[in-house]
BAFI-3210 file (N, C-alpha, C; in Angstrom, 3 decimals, decimal comma, padded with zeros to 6 digits):
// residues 188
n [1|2|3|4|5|6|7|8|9|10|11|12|13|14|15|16|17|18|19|20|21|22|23|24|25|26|27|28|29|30|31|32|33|34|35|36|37|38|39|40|41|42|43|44|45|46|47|48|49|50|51|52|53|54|55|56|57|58|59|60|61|62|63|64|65|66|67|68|69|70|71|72|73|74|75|76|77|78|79|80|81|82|83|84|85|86|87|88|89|90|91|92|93|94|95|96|97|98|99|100|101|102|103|104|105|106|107|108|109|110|111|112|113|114|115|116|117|118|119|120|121|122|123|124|125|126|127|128|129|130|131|132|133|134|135|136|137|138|139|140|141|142|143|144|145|146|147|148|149|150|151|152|153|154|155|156|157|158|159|160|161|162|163|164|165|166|167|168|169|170|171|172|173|174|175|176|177|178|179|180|181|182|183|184|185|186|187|188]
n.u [002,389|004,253|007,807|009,939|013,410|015,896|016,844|017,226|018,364|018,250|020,405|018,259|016,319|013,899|013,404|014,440|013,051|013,437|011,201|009,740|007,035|003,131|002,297|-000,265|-001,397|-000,228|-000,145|-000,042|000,404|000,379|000,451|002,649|002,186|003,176|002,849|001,343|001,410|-001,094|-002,907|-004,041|-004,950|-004,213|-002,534|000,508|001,351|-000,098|-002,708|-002,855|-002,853|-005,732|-007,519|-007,427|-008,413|-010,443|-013,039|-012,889|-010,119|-009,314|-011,453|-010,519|-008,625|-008,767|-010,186|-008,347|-006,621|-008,067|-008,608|-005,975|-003,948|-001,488|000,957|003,706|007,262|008,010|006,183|003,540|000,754|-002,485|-004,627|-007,594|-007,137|-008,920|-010,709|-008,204|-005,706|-003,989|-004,522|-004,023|-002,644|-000,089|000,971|003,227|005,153|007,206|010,570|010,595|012,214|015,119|014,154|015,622|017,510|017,281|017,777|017,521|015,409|013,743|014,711|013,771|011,297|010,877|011,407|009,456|007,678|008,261|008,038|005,314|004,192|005,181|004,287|001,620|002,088|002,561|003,188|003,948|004,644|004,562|006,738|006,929|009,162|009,675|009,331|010,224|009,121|006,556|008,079|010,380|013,266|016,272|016,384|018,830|020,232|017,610|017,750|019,106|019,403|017,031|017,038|019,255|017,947|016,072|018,289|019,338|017,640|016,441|018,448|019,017|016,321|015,897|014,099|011,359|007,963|008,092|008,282|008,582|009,338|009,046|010,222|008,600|009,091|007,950|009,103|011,923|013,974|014,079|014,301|016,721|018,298|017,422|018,342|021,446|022,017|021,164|023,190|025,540|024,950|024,709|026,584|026,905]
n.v [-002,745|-003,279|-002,840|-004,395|-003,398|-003,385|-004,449|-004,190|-005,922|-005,232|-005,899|-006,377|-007,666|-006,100|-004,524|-002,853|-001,815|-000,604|000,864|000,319|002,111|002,746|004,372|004,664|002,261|000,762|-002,052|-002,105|-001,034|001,684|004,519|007,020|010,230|013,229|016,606|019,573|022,115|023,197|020,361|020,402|018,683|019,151|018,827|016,821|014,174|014,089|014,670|012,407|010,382|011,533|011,625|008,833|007,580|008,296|010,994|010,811|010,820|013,947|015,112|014,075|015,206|017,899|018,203|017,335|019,454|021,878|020,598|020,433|022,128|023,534|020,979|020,033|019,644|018,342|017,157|014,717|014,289|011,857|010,130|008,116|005,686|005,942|004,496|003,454|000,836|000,846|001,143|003,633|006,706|008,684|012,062|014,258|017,006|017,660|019,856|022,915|023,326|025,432|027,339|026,931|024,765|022,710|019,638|018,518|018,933|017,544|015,444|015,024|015,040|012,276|011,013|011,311|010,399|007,932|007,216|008,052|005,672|003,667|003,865|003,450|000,859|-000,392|-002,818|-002,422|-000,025|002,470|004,784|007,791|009,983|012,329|015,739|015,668|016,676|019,057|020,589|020,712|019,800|018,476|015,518|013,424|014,357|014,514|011,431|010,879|012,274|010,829|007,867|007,956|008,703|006,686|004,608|005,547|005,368|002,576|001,704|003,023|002,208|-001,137|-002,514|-001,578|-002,023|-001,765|-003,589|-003,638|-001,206|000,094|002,087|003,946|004,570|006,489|007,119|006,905|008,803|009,484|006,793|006,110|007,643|007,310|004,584|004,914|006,394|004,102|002,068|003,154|003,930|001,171|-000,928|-003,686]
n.w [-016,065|-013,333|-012,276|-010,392|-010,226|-008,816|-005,549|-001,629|000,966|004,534|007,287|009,316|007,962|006,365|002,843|000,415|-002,268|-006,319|-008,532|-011,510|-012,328|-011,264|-008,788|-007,909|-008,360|-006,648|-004,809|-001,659|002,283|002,317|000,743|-000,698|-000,737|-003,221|-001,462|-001,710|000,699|001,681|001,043|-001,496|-003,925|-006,786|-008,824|-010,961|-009,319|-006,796|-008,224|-009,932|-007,675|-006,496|-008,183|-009,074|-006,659|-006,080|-004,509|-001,609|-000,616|-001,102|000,520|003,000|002,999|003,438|005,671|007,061|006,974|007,594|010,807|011,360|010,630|007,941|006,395|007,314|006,296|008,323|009,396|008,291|006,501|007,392|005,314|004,383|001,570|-000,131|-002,772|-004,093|-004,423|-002,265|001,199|003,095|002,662|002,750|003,248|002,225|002,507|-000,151|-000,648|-002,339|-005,407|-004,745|-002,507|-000,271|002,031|000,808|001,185|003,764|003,908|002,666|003,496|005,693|005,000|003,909|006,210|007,877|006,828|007,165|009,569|010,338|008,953|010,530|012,968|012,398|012,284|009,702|007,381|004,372|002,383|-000,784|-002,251|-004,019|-006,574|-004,348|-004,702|-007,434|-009,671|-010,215|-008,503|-008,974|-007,818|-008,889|-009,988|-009,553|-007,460|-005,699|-005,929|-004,227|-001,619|-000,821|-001,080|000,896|003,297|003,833|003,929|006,475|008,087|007,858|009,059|011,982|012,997|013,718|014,263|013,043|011,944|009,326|006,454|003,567|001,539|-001,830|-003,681|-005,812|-009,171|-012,046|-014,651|-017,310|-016,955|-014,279|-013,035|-014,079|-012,531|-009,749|-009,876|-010,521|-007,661|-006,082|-007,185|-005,842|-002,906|-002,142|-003,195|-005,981]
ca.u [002,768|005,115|008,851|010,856|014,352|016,924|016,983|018,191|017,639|018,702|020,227|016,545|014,921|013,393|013,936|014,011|013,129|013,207|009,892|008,886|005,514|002,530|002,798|-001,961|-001,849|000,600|-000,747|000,722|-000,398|000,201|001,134|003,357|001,703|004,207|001,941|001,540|001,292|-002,655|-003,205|-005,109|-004,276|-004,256|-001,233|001,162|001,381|-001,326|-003,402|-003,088|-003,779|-006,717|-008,485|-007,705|-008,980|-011,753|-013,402|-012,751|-009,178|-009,604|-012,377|-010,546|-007,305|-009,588|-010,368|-007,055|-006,087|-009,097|-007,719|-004,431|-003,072|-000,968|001,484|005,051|008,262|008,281|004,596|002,790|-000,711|-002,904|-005,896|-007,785|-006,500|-010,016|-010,602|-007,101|-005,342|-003,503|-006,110|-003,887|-002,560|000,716|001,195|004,015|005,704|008,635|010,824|010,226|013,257|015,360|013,320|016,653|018,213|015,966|018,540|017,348|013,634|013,388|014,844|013,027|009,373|011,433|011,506|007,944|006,675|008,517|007,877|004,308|003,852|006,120|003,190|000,391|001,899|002,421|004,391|004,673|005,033|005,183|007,371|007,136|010,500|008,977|009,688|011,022|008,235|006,725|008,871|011,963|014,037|017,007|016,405|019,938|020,342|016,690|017,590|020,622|019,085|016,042|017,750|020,078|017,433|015,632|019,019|019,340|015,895|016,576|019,616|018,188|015,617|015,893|012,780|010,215|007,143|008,261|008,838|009,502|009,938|009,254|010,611|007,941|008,948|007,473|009,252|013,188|015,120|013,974|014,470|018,162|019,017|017,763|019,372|022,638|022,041|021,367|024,133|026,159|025,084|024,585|027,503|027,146]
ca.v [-003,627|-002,816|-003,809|-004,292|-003,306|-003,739|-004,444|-003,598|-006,427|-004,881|-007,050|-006,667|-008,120|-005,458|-004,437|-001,323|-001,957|000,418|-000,066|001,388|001,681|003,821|004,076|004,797|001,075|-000,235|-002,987|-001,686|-000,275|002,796|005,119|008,391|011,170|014,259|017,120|020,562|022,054|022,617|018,897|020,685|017,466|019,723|018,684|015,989|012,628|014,406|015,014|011,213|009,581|011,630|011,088|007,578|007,430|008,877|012,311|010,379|011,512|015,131|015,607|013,918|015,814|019,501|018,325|017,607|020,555|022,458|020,200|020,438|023,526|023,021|020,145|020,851|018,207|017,420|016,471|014,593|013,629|010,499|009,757|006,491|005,255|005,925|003,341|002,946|-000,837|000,899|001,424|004,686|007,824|009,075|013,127|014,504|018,159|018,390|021,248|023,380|023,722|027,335|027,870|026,855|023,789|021,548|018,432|018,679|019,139|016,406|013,861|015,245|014,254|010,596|010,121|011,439|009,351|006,334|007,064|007,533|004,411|002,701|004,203|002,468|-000,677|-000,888|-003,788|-002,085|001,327|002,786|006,006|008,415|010,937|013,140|017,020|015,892|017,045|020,592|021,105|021,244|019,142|017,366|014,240|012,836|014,674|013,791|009,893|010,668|012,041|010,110|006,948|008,064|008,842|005,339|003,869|006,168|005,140|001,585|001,625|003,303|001,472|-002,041|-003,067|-001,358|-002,542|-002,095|-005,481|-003,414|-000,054|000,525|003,711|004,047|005,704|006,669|007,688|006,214|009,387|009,034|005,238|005,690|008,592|006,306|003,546|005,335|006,230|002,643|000,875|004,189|003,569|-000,264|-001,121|-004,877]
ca.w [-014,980|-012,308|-012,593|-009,474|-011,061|-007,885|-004,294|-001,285|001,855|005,713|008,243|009,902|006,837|005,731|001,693|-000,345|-003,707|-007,067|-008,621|-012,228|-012,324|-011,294|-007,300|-007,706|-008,308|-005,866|-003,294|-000,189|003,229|002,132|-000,356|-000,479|-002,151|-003,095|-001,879|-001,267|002,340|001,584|000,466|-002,318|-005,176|-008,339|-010,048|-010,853|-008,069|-006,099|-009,205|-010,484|-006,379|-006,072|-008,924|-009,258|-005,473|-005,438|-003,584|-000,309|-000,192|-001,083|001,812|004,115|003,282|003,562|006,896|008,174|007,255|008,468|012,232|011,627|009,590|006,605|006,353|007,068|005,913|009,942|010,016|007,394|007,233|006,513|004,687|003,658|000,270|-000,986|-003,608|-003,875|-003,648|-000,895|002,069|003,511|002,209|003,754|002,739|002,364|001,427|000,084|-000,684|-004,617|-005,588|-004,664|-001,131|000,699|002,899|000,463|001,170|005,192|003,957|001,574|004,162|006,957|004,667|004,133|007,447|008,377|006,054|007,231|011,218|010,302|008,245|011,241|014,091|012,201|012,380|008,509|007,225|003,417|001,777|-001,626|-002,121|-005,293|-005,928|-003,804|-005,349|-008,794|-010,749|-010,520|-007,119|-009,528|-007,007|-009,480|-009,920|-009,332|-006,396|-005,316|-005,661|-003,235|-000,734|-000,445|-000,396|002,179|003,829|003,941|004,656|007,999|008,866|008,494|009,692|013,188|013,012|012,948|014,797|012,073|011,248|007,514|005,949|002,197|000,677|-002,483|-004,178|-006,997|-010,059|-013,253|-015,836|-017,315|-016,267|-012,751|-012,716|-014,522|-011,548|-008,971|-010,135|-010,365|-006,728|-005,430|-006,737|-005,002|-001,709|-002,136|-004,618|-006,151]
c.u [003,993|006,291|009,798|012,486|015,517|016,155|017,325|017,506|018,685|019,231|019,092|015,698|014,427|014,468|013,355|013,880|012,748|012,391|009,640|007,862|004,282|002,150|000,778|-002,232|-001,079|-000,433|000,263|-000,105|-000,054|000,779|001,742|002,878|002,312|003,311|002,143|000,607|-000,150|-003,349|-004,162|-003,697|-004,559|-003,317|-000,388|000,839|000,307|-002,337|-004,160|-003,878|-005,398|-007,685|-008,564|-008,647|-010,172|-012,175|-012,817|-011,220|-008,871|-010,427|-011,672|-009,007|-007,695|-009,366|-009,183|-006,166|-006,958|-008,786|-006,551|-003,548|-002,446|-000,042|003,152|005,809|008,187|007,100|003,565|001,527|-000,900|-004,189|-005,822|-007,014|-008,252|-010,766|-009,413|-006,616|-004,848|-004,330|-005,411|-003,290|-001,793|001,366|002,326|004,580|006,568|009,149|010,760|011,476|014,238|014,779|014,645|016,599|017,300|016,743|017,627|016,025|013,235|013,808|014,262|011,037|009,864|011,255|010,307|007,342|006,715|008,321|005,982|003,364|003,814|004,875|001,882|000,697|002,558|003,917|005,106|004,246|005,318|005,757|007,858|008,677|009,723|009,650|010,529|010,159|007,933|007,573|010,335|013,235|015,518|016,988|017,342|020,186|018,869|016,606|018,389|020,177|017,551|016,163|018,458|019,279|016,427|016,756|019,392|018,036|016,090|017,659|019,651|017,338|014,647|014,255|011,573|009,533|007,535|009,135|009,637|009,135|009,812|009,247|009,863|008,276|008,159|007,721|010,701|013,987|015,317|014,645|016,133|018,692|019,281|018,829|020,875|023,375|022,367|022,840|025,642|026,433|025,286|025,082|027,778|025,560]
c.v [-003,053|-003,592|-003,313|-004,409|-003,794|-004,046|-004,433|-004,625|-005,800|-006,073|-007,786|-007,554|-007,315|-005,202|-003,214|-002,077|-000,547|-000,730|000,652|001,241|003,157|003,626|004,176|003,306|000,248|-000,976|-002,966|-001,406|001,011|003,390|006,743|009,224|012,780|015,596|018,630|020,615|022,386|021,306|019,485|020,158|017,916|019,444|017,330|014,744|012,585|013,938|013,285|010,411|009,931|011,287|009,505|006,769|007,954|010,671|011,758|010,849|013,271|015,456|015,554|014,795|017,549|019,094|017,963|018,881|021,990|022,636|021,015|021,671|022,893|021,799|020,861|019,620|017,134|016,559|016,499|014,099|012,503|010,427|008,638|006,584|005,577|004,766|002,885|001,663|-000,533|001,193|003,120|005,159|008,414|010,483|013,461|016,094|018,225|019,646|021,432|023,766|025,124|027,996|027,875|025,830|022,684|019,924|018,200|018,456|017,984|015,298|013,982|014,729|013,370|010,266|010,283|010,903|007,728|006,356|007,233|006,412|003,248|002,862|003,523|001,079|-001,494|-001,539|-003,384|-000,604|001,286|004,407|006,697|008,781|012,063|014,706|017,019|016,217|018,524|021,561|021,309|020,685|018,564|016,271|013,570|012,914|014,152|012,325|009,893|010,649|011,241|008,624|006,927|008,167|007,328|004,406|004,365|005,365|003,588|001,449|001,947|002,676|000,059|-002,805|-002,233|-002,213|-002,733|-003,133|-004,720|-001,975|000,286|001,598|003,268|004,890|005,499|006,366|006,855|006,918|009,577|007,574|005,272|006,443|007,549|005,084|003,619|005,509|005,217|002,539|002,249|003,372|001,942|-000,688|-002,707|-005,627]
c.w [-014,275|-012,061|-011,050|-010,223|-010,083|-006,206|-003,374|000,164|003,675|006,619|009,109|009,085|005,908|004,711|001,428|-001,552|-004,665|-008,162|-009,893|-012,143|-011,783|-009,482|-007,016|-007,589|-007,711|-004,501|-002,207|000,875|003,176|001,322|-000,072|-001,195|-001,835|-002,973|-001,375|000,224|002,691|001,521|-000,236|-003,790|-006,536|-009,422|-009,900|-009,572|-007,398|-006,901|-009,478|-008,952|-006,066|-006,655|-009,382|-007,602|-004,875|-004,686|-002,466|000,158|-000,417|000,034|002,858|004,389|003,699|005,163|008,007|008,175|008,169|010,118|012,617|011,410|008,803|007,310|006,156|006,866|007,364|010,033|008,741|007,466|006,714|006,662|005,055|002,041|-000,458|-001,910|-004,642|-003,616|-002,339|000,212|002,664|002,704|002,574|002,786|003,018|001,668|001,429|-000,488|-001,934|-003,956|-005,644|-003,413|-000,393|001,634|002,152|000,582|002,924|004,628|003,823|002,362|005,353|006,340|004,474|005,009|008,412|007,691|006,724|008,979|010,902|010,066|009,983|012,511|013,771|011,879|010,402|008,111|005,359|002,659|000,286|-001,701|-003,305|-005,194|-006,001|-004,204|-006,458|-009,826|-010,757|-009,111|-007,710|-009,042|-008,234|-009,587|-009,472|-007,811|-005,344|-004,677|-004,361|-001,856|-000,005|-000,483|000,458|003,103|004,176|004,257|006,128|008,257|009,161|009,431|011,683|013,604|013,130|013,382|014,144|011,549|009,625|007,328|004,753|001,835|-000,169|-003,390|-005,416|-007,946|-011,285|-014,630|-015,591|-016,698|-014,999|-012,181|-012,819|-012,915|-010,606|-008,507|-010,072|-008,519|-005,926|-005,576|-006,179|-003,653|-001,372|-003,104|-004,232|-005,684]
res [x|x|x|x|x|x|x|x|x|x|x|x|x|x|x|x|x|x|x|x|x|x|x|x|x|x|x|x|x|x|x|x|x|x|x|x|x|x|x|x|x|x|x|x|x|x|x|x|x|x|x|x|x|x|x|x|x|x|x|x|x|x|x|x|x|x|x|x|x|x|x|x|x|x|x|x|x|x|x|x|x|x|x|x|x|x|x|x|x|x|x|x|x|x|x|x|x|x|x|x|x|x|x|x|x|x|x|x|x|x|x|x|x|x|x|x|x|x|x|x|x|x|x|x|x|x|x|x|x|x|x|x|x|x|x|x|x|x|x|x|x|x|x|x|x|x|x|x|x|x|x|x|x|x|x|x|x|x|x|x|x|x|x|x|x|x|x|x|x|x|x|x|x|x|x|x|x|x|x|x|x|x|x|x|x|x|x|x]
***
């Protein structure tokens, strides 16, 4: 089951929340999936959305790339949710760790995630920690800037479709980082 641990409400309304849990079974309008710039879902976050979702997001991610060319931090793509609770699919690459400027990268796919979400209208979002697994990212540092990055966004933002936010994690040492993060930026 899925534990909303803190929260974070904007003068707009809109909320961030930190979520343990498994982000394949979140009821949202869409889900964040941490992916490479193929959208070929072989490993980790990818690995778990696709196969809990079906072929339908693998085909349809071939063929946006087929369209589109790869997926860069600026420009993410979107599936269906497949048989997913979430109905869309919002791709994202962020930076493997050691490529260079990966603080810039990693909040530049935050905020293409959250201007794409914001273009289809969608009132809620879930959001892995996008390059803390085989992308090597730090976790700590990870939580930092990818909450900073969702507080720029709202913060700019205030007229977004997004009602809520939630940063999906997994695992405890993700959740503790996070968590350390939050009450950082949002102390009390």
């Amino acid at each position: 089951m899925d534990t909303a641990s803190i929260s974070h409400t904007f003068p707009s309304g809109a909320t961030i929340r930190l979520v343990q849990g498994d982000i394949t079974a979140a009821e949202v309008g869409a889900i964040v999936n941490a992916a490479n710039a193929h959208l070929q879902h072989g490993g980790g976050v990818a690995a778990a959305i696709s196969r809990r979702g079906g072929p339908a997001i693998q085909q349809e991610s071939d063929a946006w790339v087929r369209q589109h060319g790869p997926i860069t931090a600026d420009r993410p793509a979107l599936t269906s949710g497949g048989s997913l609770r979430s109905r869309l699919v919002i791709h994202v690459v962020g930076p493997v760790w050691g490529e260079g400027d990966e603080d810039a990268k990693l909040s530049r796919a935050v905020a293409g995630a959250l201007e794409l979400a914001d273009s289809h209208h969608l009132p809620t979002l879930a959001l892995p920690a996008v390059s803390t697994g085989i992308f090597g990212f730090p976790k700590d540092r990870a939580a930092d800037v990818i909450l900073g990055a969702l507080s720029a966004y709202f913060d700019r933002h205030p007229d977004t479709s997004l009602r809520r936010v939630d940063v999906t994690l997994y695992d405890g040492p993700t959740v503790q980082a996070f968590t350390r993060a939050f009450h950082q930026i949002w102390p009390g």
